[in-house]
Backbone as a chain_set.jsonl record, in Angstrom:
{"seq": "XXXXXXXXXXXXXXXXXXXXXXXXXXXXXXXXXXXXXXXXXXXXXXXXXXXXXXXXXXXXXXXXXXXXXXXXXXXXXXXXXXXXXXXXXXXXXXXXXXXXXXXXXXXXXXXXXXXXXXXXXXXXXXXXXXXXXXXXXXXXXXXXXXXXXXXXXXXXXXXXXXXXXXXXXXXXXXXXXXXXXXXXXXXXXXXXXXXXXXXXXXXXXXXXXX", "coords": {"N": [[2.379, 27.42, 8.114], [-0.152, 27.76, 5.74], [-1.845, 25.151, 4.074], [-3.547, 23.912, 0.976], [-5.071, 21.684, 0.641], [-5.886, 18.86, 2.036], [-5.783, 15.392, 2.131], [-6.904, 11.994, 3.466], [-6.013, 9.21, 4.72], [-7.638, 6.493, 5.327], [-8.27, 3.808, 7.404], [-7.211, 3.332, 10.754], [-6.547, 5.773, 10.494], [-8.654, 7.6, 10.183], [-10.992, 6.244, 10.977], [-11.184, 3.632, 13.787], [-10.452, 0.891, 13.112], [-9.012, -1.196, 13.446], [-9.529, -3.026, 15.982], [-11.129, -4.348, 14.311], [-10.584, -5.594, 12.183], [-7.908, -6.698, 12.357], [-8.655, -9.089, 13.666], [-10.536, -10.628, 12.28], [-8.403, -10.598, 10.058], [-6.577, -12.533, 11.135], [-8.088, -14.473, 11.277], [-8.184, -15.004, 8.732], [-5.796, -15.282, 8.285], [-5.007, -18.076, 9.432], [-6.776, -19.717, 7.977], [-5.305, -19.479, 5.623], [-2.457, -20.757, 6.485], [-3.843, -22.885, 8.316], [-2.928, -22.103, 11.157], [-3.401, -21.064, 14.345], [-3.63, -17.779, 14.834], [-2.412, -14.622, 17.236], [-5.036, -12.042, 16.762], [-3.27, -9.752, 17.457], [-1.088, -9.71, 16.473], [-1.163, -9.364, 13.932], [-1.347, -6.488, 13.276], [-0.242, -5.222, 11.687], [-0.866, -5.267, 9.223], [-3.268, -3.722, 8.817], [-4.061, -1.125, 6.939], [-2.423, -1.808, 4.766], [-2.225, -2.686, 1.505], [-4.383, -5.44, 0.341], [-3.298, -7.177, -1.27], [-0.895, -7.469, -0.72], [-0.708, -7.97, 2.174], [-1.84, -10.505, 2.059], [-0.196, -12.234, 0.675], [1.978, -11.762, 2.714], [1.14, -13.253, 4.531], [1.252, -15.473, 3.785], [0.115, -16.538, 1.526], [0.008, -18.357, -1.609], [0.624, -16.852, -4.737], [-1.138, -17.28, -6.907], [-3.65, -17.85, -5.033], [-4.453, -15.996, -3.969], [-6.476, -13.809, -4.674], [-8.542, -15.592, -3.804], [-8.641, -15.826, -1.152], [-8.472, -13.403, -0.359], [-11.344, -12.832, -0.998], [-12.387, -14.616, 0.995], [-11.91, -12.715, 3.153], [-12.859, -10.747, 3.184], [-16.003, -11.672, 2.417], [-16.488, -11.692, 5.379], [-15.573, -9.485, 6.564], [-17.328, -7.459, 5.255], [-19.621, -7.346, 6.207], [-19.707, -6.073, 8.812], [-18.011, -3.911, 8.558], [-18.681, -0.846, 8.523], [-19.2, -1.003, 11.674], [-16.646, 0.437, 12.655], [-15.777, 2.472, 14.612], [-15.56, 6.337, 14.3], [-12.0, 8.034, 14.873], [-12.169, 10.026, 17.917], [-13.252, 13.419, 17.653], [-12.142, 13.452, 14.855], [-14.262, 13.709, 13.456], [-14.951, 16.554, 13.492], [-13.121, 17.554, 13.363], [-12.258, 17.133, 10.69], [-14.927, 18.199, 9.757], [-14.691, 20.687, 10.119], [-12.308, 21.437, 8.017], [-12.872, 21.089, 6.043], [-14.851, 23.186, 5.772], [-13.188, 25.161, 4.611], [-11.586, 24.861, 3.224], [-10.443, 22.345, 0.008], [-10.86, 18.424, 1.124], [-10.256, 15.512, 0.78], [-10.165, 11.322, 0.604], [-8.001, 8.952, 0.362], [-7.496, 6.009, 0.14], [-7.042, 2.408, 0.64], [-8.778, 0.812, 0.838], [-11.317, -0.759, -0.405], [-13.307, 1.108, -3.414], [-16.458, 1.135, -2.852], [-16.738, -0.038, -0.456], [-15.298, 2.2, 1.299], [-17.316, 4.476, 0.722], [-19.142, 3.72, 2.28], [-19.03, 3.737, 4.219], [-18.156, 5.918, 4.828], [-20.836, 7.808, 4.386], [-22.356, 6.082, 6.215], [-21.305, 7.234, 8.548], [-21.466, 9.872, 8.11], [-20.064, 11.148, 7.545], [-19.54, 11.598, 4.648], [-20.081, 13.715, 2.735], [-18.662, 15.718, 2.98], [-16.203, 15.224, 1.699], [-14.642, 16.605, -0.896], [-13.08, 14.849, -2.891], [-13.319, 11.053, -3.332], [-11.722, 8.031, -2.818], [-10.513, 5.57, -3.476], [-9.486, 1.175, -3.46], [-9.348, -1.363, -6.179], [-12.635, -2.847, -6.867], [-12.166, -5.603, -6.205], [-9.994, -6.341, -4.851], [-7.437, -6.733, -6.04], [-5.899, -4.264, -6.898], [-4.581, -2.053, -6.363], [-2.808, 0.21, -5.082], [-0.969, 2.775, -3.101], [0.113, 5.173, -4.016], [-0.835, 5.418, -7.016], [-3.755, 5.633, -6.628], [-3.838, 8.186, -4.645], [-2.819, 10.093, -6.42], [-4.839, 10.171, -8.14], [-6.788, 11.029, -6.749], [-5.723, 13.726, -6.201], [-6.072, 14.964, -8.684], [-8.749, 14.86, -8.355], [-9.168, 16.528, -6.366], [-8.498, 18.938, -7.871], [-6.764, 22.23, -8.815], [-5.518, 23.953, -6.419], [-4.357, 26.479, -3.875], [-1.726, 26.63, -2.577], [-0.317, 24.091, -0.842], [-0.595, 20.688, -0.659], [-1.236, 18.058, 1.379], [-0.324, 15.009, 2.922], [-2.082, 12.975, 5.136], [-1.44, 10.603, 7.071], [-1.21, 6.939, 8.286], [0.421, 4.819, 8.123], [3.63, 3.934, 6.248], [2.89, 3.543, 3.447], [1.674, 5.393, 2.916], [3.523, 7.198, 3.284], [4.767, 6.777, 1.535], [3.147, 6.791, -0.951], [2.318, 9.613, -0.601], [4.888, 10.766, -1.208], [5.8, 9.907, -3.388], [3.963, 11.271, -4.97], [4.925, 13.863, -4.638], [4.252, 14.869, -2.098], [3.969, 16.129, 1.143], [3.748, 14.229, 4.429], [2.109, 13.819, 6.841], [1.901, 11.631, 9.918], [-0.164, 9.839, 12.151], [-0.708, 9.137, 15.395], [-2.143, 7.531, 16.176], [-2.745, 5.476, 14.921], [-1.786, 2.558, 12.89], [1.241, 2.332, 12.745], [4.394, 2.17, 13.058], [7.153, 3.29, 14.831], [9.439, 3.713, 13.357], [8.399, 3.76, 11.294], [7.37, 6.15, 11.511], [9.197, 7.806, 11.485], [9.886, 8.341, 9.236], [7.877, 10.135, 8.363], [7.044, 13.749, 7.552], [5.831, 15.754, 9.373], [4.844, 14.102, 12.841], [1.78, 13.708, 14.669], [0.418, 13.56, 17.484], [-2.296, 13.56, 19.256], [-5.237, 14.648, 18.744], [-5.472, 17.367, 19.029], [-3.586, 18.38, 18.264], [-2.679, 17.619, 15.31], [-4.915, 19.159, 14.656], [-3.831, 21.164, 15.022], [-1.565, 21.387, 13.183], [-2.437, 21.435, 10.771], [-4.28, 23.454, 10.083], [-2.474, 25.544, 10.847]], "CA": [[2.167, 27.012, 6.719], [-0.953, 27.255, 5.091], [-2.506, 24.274, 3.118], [-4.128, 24.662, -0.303], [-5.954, 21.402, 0.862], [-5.615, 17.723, 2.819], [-6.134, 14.172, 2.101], [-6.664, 11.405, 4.225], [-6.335, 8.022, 4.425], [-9.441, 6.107, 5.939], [-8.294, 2.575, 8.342], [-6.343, 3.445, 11.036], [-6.393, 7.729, 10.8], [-10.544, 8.387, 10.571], [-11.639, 5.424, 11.744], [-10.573, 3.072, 14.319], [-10.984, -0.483, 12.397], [-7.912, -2.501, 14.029], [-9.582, -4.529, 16.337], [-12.599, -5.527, 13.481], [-8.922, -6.212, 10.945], [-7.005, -7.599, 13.439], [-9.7, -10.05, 14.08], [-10.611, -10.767, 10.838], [-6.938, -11.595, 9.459], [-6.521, -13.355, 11.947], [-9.151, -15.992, 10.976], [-7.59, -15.167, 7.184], [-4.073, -16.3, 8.363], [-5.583, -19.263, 10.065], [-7.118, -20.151, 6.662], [-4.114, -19.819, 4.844], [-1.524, -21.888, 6.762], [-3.796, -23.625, 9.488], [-2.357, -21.849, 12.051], [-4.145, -20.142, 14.671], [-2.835, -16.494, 15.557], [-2.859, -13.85, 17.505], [-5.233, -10.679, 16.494], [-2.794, -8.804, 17.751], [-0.076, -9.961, 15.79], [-1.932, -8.931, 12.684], [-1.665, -4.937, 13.471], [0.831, -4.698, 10.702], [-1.761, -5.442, 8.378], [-4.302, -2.56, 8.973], [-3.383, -0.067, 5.802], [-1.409, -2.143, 3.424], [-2.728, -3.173, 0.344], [-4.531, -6.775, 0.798], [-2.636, -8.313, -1.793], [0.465, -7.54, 0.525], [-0.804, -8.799, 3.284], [-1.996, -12.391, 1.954], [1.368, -12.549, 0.583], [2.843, -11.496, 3.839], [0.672, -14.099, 5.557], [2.191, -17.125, 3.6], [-0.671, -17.036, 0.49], [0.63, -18.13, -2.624], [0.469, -15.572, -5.952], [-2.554, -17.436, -7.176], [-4.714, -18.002, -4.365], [-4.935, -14.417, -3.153], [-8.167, -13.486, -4.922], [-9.148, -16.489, -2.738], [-8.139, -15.635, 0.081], [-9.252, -11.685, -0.088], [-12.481, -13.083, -0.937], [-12.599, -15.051, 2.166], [-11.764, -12.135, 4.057], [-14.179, -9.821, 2.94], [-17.002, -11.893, 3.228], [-16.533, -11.998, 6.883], [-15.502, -8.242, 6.906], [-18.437, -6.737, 4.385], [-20.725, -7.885, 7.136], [-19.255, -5.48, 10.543], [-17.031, -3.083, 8.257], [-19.108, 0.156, 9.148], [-18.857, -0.723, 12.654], [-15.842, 0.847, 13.481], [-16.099, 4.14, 15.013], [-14.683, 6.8, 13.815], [-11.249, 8.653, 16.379], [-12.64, 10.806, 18.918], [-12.625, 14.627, 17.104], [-11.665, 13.544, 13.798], [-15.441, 14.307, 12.629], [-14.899, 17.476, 13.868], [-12.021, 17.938, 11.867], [-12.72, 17.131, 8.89], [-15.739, 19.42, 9.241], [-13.976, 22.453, 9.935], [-11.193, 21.796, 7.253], [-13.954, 21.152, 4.632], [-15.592, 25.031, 5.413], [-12.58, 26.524, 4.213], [-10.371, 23.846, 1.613], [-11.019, 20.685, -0.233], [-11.104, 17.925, 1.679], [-10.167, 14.206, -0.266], [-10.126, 10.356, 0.745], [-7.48, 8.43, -0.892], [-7.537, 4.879, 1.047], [-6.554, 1.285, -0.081], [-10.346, 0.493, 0.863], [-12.145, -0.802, -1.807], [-13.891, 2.204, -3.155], [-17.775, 1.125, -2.362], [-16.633, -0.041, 1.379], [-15.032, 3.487, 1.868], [-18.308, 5.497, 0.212], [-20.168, 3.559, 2.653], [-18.416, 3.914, 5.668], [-18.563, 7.629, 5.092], [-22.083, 7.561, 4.652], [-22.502, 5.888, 7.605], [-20.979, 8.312, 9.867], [-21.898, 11.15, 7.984], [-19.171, 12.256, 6.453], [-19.659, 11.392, 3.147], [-20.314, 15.067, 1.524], [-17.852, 16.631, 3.293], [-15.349, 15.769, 1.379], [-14.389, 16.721, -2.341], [-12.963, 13.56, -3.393], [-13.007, 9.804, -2.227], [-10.864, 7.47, -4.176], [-10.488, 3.776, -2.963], [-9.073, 0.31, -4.544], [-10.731, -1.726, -6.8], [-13.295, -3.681, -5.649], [-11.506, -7.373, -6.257], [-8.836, -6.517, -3.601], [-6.23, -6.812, -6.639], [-4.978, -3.109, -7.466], [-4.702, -0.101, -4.557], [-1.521, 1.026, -5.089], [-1.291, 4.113, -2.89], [1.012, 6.19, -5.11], [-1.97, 5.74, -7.728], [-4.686, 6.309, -5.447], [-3.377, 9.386, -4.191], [-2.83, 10.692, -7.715], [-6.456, 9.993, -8.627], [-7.295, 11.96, -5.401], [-5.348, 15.046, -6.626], [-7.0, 15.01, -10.438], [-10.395, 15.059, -8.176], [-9.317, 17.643, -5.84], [-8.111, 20.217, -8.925], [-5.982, 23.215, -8.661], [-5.478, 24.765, -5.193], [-4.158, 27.655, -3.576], [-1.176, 26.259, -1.644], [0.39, 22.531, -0.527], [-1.343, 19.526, -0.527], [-0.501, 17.687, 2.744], [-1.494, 13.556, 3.777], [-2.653, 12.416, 6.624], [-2.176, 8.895, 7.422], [-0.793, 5.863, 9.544], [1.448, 4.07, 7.648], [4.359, 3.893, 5.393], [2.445, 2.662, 2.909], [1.013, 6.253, 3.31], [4.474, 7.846, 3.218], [5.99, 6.142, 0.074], [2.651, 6.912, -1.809], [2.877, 10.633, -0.63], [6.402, 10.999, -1.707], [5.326, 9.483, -5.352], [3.38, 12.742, -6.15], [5.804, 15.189, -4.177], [3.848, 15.561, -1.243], [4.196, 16.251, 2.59], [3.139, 13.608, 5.026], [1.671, 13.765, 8.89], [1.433, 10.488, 10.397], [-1.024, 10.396, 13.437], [0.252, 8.055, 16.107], [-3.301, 6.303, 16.906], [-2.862, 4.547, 13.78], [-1.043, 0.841, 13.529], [2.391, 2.418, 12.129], [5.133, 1.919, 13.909], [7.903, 4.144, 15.42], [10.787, 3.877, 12.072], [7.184, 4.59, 10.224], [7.066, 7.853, 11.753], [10.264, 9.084, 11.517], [10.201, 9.131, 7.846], [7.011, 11.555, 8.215], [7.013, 15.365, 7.567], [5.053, 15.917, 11.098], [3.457, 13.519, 13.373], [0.275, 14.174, 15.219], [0.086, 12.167, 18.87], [-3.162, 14.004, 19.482], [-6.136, 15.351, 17.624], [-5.084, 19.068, 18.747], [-1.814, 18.413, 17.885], [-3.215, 17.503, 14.14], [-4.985, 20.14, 14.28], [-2.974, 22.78, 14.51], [-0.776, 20.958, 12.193], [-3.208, 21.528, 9.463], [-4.818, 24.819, 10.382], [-1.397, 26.361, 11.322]], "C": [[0.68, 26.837, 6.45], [-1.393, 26.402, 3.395], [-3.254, 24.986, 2.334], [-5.447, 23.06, 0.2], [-5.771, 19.953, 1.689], [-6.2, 16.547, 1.786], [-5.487, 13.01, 3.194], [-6.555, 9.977, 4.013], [-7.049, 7.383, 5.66], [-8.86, 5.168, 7.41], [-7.229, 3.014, 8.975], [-6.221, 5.147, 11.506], [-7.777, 8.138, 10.863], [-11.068, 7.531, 11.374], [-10.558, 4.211, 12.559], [-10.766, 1.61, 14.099], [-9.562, -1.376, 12.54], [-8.429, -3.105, 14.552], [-10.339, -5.054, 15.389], [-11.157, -6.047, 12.631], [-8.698, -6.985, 11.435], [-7.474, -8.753, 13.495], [-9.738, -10.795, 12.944], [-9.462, -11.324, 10.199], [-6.513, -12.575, 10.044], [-7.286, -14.845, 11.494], [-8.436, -16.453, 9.452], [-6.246, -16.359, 7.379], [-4.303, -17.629, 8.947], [-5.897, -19.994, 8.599], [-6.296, -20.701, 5.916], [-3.533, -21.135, 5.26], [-2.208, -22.543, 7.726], [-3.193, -23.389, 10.781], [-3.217, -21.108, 13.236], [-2.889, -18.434, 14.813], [-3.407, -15.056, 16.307], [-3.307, -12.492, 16.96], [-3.839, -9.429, 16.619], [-1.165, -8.783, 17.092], [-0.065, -9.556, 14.627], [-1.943, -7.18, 12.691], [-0.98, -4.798, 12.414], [-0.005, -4.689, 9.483], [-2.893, -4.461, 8.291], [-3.669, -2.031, 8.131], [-2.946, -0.647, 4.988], [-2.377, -2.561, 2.664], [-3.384, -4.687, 0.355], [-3.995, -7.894, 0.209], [-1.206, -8.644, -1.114], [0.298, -8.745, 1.348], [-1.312, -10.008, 2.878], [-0.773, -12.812, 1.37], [2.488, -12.741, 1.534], [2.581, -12.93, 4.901], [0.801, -15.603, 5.082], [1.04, -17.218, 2.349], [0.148, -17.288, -0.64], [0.111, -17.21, -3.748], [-1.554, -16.241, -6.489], [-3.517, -17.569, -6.941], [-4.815, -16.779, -3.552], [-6.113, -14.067, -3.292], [-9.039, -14.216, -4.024], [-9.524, -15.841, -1.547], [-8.489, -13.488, 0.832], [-10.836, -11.842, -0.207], [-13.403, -13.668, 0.844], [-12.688, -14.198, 3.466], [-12.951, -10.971, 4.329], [-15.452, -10.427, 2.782], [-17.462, -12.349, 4.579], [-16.316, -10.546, 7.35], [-16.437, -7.342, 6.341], [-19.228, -6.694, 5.472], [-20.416, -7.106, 8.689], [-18.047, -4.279, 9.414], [-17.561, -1.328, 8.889], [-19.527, 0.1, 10.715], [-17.997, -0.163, 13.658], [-15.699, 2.232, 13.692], [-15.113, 5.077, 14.476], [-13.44, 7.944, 15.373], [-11.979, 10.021, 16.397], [-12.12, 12.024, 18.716], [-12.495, 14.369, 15.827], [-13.342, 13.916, 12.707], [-15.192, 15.789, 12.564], [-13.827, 18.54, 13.134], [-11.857, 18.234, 11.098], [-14.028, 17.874, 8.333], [-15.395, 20.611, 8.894], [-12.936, 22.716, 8.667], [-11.776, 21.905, 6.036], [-14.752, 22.682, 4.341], [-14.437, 25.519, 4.635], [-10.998, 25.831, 3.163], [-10.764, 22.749, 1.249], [-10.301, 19.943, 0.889], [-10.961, 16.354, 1.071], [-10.0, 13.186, 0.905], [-9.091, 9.756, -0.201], [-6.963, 7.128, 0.502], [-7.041, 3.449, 0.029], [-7.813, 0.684, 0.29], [-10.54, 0.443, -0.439], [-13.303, 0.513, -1.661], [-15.332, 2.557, -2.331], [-17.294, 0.86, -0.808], [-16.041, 1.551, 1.711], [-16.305, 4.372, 1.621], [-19.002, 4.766, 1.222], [-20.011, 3.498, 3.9], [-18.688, 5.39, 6.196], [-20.073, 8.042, 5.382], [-22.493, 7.535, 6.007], [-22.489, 6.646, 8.834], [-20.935, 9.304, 9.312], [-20.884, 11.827, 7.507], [-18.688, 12.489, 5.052], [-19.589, 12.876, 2.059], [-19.553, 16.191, 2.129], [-16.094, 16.301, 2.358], [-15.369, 15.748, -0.33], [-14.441, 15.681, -3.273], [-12.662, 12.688, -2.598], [-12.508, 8.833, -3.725], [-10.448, 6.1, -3.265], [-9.556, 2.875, -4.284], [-9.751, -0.091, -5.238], [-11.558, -2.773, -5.941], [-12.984, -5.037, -5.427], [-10.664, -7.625, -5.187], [-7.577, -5.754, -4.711], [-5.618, -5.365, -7.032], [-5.585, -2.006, -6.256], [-3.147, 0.085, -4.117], [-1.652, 2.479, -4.393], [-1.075, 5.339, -3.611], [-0.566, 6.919, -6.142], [-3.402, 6.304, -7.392], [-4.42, 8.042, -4.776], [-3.339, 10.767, -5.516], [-3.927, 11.013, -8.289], [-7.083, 10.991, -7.611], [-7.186, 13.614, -6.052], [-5.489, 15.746, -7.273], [-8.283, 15.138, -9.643], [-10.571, 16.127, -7.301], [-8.97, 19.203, -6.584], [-6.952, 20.679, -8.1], [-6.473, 23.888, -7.68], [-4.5, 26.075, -5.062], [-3.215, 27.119, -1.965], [-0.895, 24.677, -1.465], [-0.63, 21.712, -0.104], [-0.833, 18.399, 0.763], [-1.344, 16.035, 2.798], [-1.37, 13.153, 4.569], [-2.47, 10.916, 6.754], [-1.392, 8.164, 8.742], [0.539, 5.001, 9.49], [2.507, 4.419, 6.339], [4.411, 3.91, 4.091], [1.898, 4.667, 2.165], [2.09, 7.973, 2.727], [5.088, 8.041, 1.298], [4.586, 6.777, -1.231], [2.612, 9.084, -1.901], [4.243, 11.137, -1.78], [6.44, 10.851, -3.205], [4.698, 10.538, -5.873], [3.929, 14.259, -4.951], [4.525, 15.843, -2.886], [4.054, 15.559, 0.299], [3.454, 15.346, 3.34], [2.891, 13.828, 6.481], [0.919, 12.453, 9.073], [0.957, 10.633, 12.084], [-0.096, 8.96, 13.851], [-0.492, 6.952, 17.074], [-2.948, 5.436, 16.276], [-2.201, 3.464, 14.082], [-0.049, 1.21, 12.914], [3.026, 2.128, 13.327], [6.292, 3.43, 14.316], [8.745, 4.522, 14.167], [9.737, 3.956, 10.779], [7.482, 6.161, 10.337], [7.911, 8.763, 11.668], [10.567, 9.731, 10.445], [8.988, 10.066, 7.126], [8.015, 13.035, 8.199], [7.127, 15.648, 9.157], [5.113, 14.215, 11.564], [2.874, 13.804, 14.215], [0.251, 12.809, 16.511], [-1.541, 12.353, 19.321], [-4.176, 14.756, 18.615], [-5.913, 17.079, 17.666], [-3.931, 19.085, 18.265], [-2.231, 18.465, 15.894], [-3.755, 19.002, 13.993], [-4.852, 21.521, 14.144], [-1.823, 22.998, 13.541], [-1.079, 21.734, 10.773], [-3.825, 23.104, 9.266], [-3.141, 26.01, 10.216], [-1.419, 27.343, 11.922]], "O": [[0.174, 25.805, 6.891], [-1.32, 26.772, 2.223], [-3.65, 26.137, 2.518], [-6.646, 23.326, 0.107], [-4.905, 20.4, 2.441], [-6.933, 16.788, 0.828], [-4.346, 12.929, 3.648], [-7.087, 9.551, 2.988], [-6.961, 7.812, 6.811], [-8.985, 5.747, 8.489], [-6.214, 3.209, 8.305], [-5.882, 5.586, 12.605], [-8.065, 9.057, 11.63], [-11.597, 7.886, 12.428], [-9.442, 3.916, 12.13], [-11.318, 1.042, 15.04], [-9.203, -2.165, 11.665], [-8.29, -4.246, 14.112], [-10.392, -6.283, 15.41], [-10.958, -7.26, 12.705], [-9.135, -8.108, 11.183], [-6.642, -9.65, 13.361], [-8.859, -11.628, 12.725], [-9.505, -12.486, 9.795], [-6.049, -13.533, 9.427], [-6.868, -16.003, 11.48], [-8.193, -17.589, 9.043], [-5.906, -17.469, 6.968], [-3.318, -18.341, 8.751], [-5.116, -20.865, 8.217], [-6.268, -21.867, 5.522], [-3.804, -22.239, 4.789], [-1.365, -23.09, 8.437], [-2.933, -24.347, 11.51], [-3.929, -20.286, 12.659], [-1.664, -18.321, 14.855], [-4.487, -14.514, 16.069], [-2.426, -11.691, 16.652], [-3.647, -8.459, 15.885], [-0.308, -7.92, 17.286], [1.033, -9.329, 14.119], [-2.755, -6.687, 11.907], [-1.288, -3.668, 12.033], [0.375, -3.872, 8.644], [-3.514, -4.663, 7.247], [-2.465, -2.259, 8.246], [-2.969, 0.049, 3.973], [-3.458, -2.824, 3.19], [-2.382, -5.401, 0.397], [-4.005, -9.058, 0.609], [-0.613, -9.718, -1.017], [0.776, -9.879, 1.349], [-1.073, -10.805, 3.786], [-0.366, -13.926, 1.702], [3.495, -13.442, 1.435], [3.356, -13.472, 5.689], [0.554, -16.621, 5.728], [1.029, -18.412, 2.052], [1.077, -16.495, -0.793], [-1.032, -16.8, -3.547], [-2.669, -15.728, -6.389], [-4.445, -17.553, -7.749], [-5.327, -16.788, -2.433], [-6.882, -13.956, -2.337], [-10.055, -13.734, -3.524], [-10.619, -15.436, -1.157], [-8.617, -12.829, 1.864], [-11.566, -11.07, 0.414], [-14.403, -13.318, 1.47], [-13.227, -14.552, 4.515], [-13.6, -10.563, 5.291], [-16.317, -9.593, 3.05], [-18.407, -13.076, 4.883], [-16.791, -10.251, 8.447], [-16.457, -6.26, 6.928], [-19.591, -5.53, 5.639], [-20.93, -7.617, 9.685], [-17.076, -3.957, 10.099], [-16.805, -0.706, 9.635], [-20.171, 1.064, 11.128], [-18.166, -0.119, 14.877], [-15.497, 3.026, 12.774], [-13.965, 4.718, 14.212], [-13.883, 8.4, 16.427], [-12.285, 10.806, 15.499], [-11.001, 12.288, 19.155], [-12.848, 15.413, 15.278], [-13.383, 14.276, 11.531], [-15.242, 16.267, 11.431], [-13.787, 19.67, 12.646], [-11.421, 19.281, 10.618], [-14.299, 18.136, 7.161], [-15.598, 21.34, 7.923], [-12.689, 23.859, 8.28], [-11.374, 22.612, 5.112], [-15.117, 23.183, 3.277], [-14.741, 26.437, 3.873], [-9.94, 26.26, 2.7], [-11.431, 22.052, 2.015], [-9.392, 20.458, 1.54], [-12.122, 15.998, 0.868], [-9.759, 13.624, 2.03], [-9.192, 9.958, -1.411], [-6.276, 7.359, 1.497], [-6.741, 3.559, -1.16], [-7.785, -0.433, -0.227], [-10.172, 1.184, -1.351], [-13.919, 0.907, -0.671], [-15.563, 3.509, -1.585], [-17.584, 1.737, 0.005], [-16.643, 2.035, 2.669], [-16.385, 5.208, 2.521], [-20.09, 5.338, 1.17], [-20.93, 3.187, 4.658], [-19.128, 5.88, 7.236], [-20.438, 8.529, 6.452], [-22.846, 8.447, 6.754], [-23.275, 6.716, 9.779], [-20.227, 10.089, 9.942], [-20.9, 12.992, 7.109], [-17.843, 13.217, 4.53], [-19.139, 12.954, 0.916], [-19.743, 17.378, 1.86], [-15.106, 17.032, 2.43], [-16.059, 14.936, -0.946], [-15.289, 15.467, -4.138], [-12.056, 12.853, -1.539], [-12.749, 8.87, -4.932], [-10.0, 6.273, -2.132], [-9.124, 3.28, -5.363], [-10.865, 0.425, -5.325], [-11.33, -3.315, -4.86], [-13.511, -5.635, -4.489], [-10.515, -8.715, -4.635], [-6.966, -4.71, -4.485], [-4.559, -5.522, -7.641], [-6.56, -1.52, -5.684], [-2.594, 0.076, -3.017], [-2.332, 3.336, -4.957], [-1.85, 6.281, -3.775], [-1.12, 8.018, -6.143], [-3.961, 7.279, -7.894], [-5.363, 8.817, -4.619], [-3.715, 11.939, -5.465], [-4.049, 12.061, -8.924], [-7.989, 11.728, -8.002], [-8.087, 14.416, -6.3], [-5.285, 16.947, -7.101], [-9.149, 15.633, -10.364], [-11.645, 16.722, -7.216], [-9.124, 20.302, -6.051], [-6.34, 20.109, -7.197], [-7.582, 24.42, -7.741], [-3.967, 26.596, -6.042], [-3.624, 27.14, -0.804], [-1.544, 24.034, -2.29], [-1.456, 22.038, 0.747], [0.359, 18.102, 0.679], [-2.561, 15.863, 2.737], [-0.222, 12.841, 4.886], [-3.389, 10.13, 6.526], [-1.085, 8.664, 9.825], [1.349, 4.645, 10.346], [2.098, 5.191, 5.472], [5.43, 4.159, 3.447], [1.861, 4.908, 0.958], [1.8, 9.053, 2.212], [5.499, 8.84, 0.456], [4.991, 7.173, -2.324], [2.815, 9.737, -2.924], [4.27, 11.725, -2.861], [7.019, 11.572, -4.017], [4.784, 10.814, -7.07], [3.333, 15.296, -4.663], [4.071, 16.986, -2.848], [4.48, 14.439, 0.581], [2.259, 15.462, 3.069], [3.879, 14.033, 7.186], [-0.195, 12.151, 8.644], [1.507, 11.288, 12.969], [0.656, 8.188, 13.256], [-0.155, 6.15, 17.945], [-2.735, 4.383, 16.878], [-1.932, 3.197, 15.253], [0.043, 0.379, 12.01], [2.473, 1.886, 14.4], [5.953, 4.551, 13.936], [8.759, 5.726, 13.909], [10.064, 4.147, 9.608], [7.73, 7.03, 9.501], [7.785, 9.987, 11.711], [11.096, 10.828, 10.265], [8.958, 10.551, 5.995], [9.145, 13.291, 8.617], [8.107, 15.731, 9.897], [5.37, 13.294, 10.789], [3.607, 14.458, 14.956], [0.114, 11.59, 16.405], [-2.096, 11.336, 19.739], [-3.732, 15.505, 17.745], [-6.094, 17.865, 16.736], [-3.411, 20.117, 17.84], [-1.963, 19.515, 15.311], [-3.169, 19.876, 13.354], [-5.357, 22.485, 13.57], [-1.276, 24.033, 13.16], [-0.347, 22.353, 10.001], [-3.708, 23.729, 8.212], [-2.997, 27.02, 9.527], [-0.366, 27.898, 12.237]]}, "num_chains": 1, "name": "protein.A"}
């Protein structure tokens, strides 16, 4: 099958930013209820939307803005530290010579434009499309949609790349095919309701290439 073009989603499938999350919510959910917890308990939280997850983590409706605030000024400060997976530059170079190339993340938009930056892959791709910057709206569905209006009219199937469910369900909202990689923090009954999934970066990319 050849693609008309890809989109990816950022935490989790380009870059590897679970343990800086993990970490990080961790201190959040502590905040919230006084509790300590384990980082590693927090993996479920990498990809979702952040109003989810302070909901998930016991916040009430009105102290979320709080509480995303709190998180992100402890994560603004180490967010472009997390490397990006081993090949996936490489990737996303080659798929950019020869089709668009989009971002459609639940990252607030400026932390994703500056992540790319960072590691250089900023002008490789077509479009980058993030949440807003408050935390409060990153609906993937919508995000993804906004992606598709910036990548135009192609020449063939639009395919996304991601980690999570989150990933799946927003896919599926504009009729498209999903490949969930299996670095990411999804889980197993994530992956089954993928198209593909990708255990390996050759595996991906022969997914995509065909």
């Amino acid at each position: 099958m050849k693609f008309g073009a890809v989109l990816f989603d950022l935490d989790g499938t380009v870059i590897d930013s679970a343990p800086i999350i993990t970490r990080l919510l961790a201190l959040t959910a502590k905040e919230i209820t006084g509790v300590e917890r384990d980082p590693a308990d927090m993996i479920k939280y990498v990809g979702p939307p952040l109003v989810w997850s302070m909901g998930d983590m016991g916040a009430v409706e009105e102290d979320i803005p709080h509480y995303i605030k709190f998180y992100r000024s402890h994560y603004d400060k180490v967010m472009v530290d997390s490397p990006v997976f081993a090949g996936m530059d490489d990737l996303i170079r080659d798929l950019a010579e020869v089709m668009p190339v989009g971002l459609a993340t639940s990252k607030k938009l400026s932390g994703a434009e500056l992540t790319l930056k960072v590691k250089g892959l900023y002008d490789t791709f077509t479009t980058v499309c993030g949440g807003s910057e408050d935390g409060l709206t990153a609906d993937k569905a919508e995000i993804i949609a906004r992606a598709l209006e910036g990548i135009g009219p192609v020449d063939g199937e639009v395919v996304m790349v991601g980690d999570r469910i989150f990933d799946i369900d927003g896919a599926d909202a504009n009729g498209l095919k999903t490949i969930i990689v299996s670095w990411g923090a999804g889980g197993a009954e994530e992956r089954e309701r993928a198209w593909k999934t990708a255990d390996t970066m050759d595996e991906l990319r022969e997914l995509l290439f065909g």
